[in-house]
C-alpha positions in Angstrom: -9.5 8.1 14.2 -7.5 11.7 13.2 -9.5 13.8 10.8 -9.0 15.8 7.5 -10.1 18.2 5.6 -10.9 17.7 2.0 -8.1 20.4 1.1 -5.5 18.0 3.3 -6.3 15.2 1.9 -6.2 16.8 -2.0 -2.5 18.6 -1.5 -0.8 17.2 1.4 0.9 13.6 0.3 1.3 12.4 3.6 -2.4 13.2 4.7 -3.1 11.4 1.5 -1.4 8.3 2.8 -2.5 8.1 6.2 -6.3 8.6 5.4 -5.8 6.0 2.7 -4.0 4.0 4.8 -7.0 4.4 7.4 -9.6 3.3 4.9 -7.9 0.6 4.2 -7.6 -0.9 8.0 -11.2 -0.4 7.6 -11.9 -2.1 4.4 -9.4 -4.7 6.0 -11.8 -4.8 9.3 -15.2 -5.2 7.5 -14.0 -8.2 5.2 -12.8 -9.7 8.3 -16.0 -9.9 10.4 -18.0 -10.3 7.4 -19.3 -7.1 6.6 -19.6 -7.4 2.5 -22.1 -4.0 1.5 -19.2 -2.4 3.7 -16.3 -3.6 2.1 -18.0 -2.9 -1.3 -19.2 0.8 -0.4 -15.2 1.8 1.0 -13.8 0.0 -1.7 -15.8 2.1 -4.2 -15.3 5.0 -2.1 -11.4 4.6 -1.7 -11.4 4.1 -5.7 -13.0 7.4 -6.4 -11.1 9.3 -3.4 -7.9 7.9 -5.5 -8.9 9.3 -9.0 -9.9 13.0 -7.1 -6.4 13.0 -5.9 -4.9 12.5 -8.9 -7.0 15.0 -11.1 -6.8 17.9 -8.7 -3.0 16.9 -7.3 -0.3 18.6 -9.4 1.7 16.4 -11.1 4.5 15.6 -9.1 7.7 13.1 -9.4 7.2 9.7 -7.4 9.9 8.6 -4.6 11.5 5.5 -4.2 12.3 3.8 -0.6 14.7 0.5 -1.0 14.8 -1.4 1.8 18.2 -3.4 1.3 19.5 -6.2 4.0 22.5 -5.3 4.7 25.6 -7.6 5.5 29.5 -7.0 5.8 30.6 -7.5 2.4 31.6 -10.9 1.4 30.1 -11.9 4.6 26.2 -12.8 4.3 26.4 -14.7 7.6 27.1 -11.3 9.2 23.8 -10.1 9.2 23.4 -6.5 10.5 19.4 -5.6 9.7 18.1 -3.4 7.3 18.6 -0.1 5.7 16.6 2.3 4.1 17.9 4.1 1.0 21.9 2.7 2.5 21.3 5.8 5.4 19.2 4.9 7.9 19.6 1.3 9.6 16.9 -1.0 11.6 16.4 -4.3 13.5 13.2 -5.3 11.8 11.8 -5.1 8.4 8.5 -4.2 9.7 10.4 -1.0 11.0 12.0 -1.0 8.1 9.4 -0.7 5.8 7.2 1.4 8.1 10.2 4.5 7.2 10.3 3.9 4.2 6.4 4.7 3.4 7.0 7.5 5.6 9.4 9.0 3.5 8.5 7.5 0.3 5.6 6.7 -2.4 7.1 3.6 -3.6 9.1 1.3 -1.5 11.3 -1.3 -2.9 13.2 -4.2 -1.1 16.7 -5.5 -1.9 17.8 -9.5 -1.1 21.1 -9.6 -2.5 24.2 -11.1 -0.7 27.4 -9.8 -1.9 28.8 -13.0 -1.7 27.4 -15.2 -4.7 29.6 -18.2 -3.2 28.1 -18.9 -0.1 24.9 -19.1 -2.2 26.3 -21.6 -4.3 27.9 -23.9 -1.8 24.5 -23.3 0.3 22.7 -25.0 -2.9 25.4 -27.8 -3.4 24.8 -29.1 0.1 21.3 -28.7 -0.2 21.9 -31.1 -3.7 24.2 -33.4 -1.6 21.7 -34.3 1.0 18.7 -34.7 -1.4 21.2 -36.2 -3.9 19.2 -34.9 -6.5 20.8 -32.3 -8.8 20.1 -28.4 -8.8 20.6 -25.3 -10.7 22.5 -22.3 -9.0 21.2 -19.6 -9.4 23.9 -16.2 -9.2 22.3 -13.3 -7.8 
C-alpha cells in the first residue's frame, strides 16, 4: 500500500483520489469478510478525511470525463469501442473508465447511436415476435 503525507493528500487531487480510492478497497474488503466495527470506523474515517479536503482545498473547478461508445455514424452495428472525451479511444469500458478517473473528477458515459432507425426496427421485431405492442423510444 503507497503512502502519503497529510500535505499530499490535502493539495494534490490525484493523491486525493488514489488514497480515497485505497480506503475504499478496504472498506470494500472488511464488508466482504464480515468485518462490521471495521467497515464502520473507515467509513467514518473516509467521511471526515472528505470534509478536511474540502475545507483546506482551494476551491477549484470540477472536470468532466464522458466516456461515449463510439460507432461509424449511421452505422451502430459498426462498433469500434470507447472514447474518452472523443480523443482517446479503447477496447473495454473498464479501460475506458479507468482514463477517465485518471484525468477527471467526474466521469460521465454516453449510449447514444446515431442511427435512431435501427433502434426502432430493433423494437418492432422485438414487438413482432412477442406480438405484443411497444413504445419506441428516440434517443
Amino acid at each position: 500500500m503507497q503512502k502519503y503525507t497529510f500535505s499530499e493528500v490535502m493539495t494534490n487531487p490525484k493523491k486525493q483520489r488514489e488514497f480515497l480510492k485505497q480506503i475504499d478497497r478496504i472498506i470494500a474488503y472488511a464488508r466482504k469478510y464480515g468485518y462490521v466495527e471495521a467497515v464502520i470506523a473507515y467509513s467514518e474515517n473516509r467521511k471526515m478525511l472528505v470534509e478536511a479536503i474540502e475545507l483546506f482545498s482551494p476551491a477549484k473547478e470540477e472536470t468532466i470525463a464522458i466516456i461515449h461508445a463510439d460507432y461509424e455514424e449511421y452505422q451502430p452495428e459498426t462498433f469500434r469501442g470507447y472514447t474518452v472525451n472523443r480523443n482517446g479511444r479503447f477496447q473495454t469500458l473498464d479501460e475506458a473508465v479507468e482514463y477517465a478517473a485518471s484525468i477527471a473528477d467526474r466521469v460521465m458515459t454516453s449510449s447514444t447511436v446515431d442511427n435512431y432507425e435501427y433502434d426502432l426496427d430493433d423494437q418492432r421485431k422485438k414487438a413482432h415476435r412477442s406480438r405484443n405492442s411497444t413504445s419506441a423510444v428516440i434517443h
